[in-house]
PLY file of the C-alpha trace (Angstrom):
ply
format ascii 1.0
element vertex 156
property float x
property float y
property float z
element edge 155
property int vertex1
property int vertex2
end_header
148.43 108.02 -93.38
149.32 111.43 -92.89
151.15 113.19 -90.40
148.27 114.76 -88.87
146.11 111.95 -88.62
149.36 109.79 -86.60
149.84 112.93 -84.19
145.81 112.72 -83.35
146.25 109.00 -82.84
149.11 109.05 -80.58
148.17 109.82 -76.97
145.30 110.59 -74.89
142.46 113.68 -74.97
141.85 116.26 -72.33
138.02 114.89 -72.09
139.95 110.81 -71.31
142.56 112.45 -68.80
139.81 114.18 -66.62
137.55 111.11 -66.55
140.00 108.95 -65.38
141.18 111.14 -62.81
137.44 111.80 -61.41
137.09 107.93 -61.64
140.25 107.24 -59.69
139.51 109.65 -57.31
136.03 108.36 -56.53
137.28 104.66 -55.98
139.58 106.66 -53.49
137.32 108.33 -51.81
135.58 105.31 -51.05
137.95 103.24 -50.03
138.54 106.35 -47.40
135.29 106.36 -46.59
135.41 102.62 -45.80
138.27 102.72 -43.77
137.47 105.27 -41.62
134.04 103.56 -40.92
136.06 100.25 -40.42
138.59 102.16 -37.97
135.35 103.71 -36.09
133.69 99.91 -35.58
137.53 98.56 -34.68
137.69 101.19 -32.03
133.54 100.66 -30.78
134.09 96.69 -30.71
137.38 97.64 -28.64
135.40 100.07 -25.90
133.01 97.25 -25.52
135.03 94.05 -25.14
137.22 96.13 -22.53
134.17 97.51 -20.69
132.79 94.07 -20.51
136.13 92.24 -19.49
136.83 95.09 -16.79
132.41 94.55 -15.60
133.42 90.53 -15.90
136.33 90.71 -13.84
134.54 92.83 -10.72
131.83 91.05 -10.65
134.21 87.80 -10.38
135.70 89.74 -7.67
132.97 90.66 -5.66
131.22 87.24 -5.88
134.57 86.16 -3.97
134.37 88.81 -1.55
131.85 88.14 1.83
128.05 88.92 1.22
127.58 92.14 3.68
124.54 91.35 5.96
122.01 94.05 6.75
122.61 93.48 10.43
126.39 93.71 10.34
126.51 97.05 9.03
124.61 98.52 11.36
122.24 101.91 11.53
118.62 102.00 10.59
116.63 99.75 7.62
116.79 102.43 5.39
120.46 102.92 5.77
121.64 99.32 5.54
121.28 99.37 1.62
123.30 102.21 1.29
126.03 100.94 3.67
125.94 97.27 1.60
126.59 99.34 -1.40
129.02 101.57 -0.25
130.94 98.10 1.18
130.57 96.46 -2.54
132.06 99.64 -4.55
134.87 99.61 -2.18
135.07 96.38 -3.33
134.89 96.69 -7.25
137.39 99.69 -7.07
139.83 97.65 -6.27
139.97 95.79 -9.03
142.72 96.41 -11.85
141.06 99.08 -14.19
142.20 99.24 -18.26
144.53 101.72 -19.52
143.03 104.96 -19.72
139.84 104.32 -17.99
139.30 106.00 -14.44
138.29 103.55 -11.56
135.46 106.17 -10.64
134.35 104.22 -14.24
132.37 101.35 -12.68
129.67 102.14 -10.15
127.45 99.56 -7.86
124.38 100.70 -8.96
121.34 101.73 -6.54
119.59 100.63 -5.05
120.76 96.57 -4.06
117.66 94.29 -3.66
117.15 91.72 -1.31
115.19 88.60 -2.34
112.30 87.73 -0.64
111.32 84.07 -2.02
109.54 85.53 -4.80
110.75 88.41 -6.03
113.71 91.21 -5.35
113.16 94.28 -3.09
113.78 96.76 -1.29
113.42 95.15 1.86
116.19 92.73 3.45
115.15 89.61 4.73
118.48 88.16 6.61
116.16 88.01 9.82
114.39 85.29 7.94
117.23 83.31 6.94
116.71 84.43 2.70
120.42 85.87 1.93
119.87 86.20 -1.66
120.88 90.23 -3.14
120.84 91.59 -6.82
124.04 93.70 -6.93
123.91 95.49 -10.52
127.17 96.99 -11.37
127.75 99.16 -14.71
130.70 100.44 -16.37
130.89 103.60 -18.56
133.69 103.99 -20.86
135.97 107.27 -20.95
134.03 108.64 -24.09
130.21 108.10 -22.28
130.00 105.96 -25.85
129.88 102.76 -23.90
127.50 101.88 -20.80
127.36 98.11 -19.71
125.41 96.60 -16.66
125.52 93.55 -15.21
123.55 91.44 -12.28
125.51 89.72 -9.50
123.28 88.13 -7.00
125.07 87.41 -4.11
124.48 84.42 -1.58
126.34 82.88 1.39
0 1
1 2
2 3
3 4
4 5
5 6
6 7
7 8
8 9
9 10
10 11
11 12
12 13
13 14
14 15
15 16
16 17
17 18
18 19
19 20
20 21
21 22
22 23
23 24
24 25
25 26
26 27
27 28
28 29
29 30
30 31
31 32
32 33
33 34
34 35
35 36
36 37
37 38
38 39
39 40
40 41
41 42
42 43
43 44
44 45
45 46
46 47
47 48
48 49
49 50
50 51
51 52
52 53
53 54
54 55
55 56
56 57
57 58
58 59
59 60
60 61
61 62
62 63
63 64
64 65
65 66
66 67
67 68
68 69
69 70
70 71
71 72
72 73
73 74
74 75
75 76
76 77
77 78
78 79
79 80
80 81
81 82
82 83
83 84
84 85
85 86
86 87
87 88
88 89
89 90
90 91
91 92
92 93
93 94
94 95
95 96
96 97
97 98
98 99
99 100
100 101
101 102
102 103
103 104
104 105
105 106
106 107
107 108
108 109
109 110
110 111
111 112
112 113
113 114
114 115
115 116
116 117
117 118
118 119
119 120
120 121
121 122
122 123
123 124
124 125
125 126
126 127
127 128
128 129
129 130
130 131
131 132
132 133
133 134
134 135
135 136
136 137
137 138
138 139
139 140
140 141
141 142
142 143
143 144
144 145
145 146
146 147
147 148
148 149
149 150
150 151
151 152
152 153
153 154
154 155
């Protein structure tokens, strides 16, 4: 063999070295790509375990806390919903919020129903001895990504 032909044989060409490198840099660049779609689900999963946990936990809460009457609150019909709910977010506020999430996070939702024997409404029927009410409370997380609800219905 001559010397030319062993210095051709000997290592790599400019064509091989740039292939390689675009192939190793595509297998990179996925792998990226899937880890920064992994970190984006890790962080999603994590917003909506703690929003539930934090919406499990008050509505614990407030089904140990005493069902507010229309009656005992006082003031017109049309006020006694809005005093009930007022009672019930002092209520949920006081529960232990996560790390980084504001208290003002979880709302009682308007408006609370009363049940009637049939269905839930508007109007409150402790006069007739029914002391069912849908309390709906929702948590948002700190992003706005995240918005759970959940239904208490409180009894005596």
């Amino acid at each position: 063999m001559s010397d030319a032909h062993k210095r051709r044989d000997g290592g790599f060409s400019l064509v091989e070295v740039l292939v390689s490198i675009v192939l190793l840099g595509l297998a990179a660049g996925g792998t990226l790509g899937a880890l920064a779609a992994s970190v984006r689900a890790s962080a999603s999963h994590r917003d909506l375990t703690t929003a539930q946990a934090w919406l499990q936990g008050a509505a614990d809460y407030l089904q140990g806390q005493p069902r507010q009457d229309c009656n005992d609150v006082g003031g017109v019909a049309g006020e006694a919903e809005a005093r009930i709910r007022a009672t019930y977010q002092q209520f949920v506020q006081t529960v232990r919020n996560p790390d980084g999430w504001p208290a003002a996070d979880i709302v009682v939702l308007a408006p609370v129903r009363f049940w009637d024997g049939q269905i839930y409404q508007s109007v409150c029927h402790d006069d007739d001895g029914i002391n069912l009410q849908l309390v709906v409370l929702q948590v948002t997380s700190p992003n706005h990504r995240v918005v759970r609800t959940l239904q208490v219905v409180k009894g005596d």
